[in-house]
C-alpha positions as CSV (number, residue, x, y, z in Angstrom):
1,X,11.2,-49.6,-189.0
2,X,7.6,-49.7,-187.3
3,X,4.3,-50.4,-187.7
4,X,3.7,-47.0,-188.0
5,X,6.4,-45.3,-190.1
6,X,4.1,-42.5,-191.6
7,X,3.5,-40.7,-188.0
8,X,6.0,-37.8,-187.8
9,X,8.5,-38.0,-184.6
10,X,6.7,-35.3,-182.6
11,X,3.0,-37.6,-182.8
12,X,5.3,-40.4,-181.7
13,X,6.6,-38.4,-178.7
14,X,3.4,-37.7,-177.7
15,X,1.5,-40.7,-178.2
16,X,4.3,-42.1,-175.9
17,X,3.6,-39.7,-173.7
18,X,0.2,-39.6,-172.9
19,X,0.4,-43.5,-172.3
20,X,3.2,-43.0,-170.0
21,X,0.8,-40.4,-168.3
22,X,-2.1,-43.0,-168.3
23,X,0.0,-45.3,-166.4
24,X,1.3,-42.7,-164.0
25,X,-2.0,-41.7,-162.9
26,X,-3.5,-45.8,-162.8
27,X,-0.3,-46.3,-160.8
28,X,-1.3,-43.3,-158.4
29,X,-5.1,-43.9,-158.3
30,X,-4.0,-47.7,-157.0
31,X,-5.3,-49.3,-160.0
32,X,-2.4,-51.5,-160.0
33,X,-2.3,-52.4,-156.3
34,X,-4.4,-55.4,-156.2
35,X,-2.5,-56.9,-159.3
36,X,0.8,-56.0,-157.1
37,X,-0.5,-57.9,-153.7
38,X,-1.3,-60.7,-155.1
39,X,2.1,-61.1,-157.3
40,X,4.3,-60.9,-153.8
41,X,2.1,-63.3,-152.4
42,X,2.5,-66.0,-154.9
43,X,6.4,-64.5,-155.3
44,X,6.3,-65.0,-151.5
45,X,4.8,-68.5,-151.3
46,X,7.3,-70.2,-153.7
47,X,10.1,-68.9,-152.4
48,X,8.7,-71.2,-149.0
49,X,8.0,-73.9,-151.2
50,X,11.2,-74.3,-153.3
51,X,13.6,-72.7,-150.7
52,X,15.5,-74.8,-148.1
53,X,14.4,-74.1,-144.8
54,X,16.6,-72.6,-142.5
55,X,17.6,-74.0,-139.3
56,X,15.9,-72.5,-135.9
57,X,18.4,-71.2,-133.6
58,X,17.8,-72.9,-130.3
59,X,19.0,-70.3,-128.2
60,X,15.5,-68.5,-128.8
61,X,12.7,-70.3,-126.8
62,X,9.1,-68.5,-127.4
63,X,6.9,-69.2,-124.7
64,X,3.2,-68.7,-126.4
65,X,0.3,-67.6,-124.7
66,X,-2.3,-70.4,-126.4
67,X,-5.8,-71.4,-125.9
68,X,-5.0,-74.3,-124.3
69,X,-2.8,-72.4,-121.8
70,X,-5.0,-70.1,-121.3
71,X,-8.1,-72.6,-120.7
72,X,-5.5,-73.8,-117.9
73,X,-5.8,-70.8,-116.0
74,X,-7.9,-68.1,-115.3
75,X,-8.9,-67.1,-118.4
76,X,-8.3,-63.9,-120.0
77,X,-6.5,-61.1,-119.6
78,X,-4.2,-62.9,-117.0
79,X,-3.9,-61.1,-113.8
80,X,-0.7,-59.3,-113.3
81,X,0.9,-61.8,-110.5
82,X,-0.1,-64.7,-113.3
83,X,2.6,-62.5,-116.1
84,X,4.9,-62.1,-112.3
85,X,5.1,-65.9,-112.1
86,X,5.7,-66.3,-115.5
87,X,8.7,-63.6,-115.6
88,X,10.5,-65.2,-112.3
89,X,10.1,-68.5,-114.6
90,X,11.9,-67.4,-117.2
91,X,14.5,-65.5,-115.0
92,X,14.9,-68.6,-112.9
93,X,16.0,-70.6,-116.0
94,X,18.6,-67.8,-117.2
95,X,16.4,-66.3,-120.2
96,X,18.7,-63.3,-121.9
97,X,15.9,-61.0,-123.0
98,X,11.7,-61.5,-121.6
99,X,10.0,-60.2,-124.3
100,X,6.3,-59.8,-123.6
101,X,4.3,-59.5,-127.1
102,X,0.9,-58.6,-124.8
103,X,0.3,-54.9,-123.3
104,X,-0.3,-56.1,-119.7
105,X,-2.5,-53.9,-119.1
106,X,-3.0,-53.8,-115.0
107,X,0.2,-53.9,-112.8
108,X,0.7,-55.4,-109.2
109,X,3.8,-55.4,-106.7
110,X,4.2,-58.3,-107.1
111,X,4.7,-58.1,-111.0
112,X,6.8,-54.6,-110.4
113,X,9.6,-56.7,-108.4
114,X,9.3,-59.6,-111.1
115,X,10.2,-57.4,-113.9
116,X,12.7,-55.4,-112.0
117,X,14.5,-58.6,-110.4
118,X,14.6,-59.9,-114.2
119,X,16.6,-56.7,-115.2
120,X,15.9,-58.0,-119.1
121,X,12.2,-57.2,-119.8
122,X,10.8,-56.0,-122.5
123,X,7.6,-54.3,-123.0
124,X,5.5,-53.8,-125.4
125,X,3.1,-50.8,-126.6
126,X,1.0,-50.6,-129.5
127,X,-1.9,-48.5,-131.4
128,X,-5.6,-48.6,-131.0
129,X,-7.7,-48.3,-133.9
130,X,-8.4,-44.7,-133.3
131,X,-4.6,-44.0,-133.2
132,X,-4.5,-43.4,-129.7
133,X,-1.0,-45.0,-127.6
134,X,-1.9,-48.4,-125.6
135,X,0.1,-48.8,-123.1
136,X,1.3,-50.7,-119.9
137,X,1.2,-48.9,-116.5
138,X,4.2,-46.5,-116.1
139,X,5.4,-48.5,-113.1
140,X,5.8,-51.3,-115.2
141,X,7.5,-48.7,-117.8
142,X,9.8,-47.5,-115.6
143,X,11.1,-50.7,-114.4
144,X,11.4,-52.2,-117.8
145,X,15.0,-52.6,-119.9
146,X,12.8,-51.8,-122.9
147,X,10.1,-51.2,-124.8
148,X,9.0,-52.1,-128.3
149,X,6.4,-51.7,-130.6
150,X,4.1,-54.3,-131.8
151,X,2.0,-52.5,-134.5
152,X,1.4,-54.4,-137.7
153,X,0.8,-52.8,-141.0
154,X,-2.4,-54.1,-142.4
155,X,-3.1,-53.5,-146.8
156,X,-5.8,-52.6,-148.3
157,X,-6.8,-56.2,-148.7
158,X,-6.8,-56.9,-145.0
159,X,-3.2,-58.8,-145.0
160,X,-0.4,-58.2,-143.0
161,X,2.9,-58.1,-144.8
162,X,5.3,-56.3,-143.3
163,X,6.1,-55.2,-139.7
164,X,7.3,-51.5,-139.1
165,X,10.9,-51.6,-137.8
166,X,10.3,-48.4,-136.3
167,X,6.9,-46.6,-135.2
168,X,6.0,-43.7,-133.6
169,X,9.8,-43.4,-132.5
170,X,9.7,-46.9,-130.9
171,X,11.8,-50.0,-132.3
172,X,9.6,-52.9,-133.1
173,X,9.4,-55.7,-130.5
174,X,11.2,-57.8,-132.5
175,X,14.5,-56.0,-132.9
């Protein structure tokens, strides 16, 4: 039957478990966890490599905030009436949603009308390293359509993998 057919049922059932045990508590101490990361990484980066890519939808245009565009200007952070011109922009050229994925952190009147004019801005808020709320200035919240988290969960290992959907009763930016 098995290898070990001279152990009675009741040394059987509890050789089983005590190993089930042992792996409950390497499972719970995290033992596992860097053997875990790494699989859905290499899990994650075949399925980019051997998966057909999917089409972009052209209806979504992301406007980045680079180096380069930022070496262009004033430096940084931008001045509110620098995010103002960039909101009329995009409401000029009949953008849907303005989704800001920076806390502007200063507000002007300038950048109150803007957002307000646009009707479709989103904000976003996020969480300092000390847990505390970072936010933009309430007359920017209160002119907003919206407002969305942009927290990132980070692993042990320092990676980001997975972004909240929801957080601290706020929808993620994204959604």
């Amino acid at each position: 039957m098995f290898w070990w057919p001279a152990v009675s049922l009741r040394t059987r059932f509890s050789l089983c478990l005590a190993v089930s045990a042992a792996i409950v508590l390497l499972q719970l101490s995290g033992f596992f966890e860097p053997l875990e990361l790494l699989s859905y990484d290499a899990r994650t980066l075949f399925r980019f490599v051997w998966e057909t890519p999917r089409t972009s939808d052209d209806q979504i245009l992301v406007v980045a905030i680079d180096d380069r565009s930022i070496r262009a200007t004033e430096g940084w952070p931008w001045p509110p009436d620098r995010y103002a011109e960039l909101v009329e922009a995009l409401r000029r050229t009949g953008a849907a949603v303005i989704a800001l994925d920076v806390i502007v952190e200063r507000s002007s009147p300038g950048l109150v009308k803007a957002i307000e004019r646009a009707g479709n801005v989103v904000l976003s808020e996020a969480i300092d390293s000390e847990g505390r709320p970072v936010r933009s200035p309430e007359e920017l919240r209160a002119v907003a359509a919206g407002i969305g988290h942009i927290h990132v969960a980070v692993d042990r290992d320092g990676v980001t993998r997975a972004l909240p959907l929801e957080f601290e009763g706020l929808n993620a930016l994204a959604l």
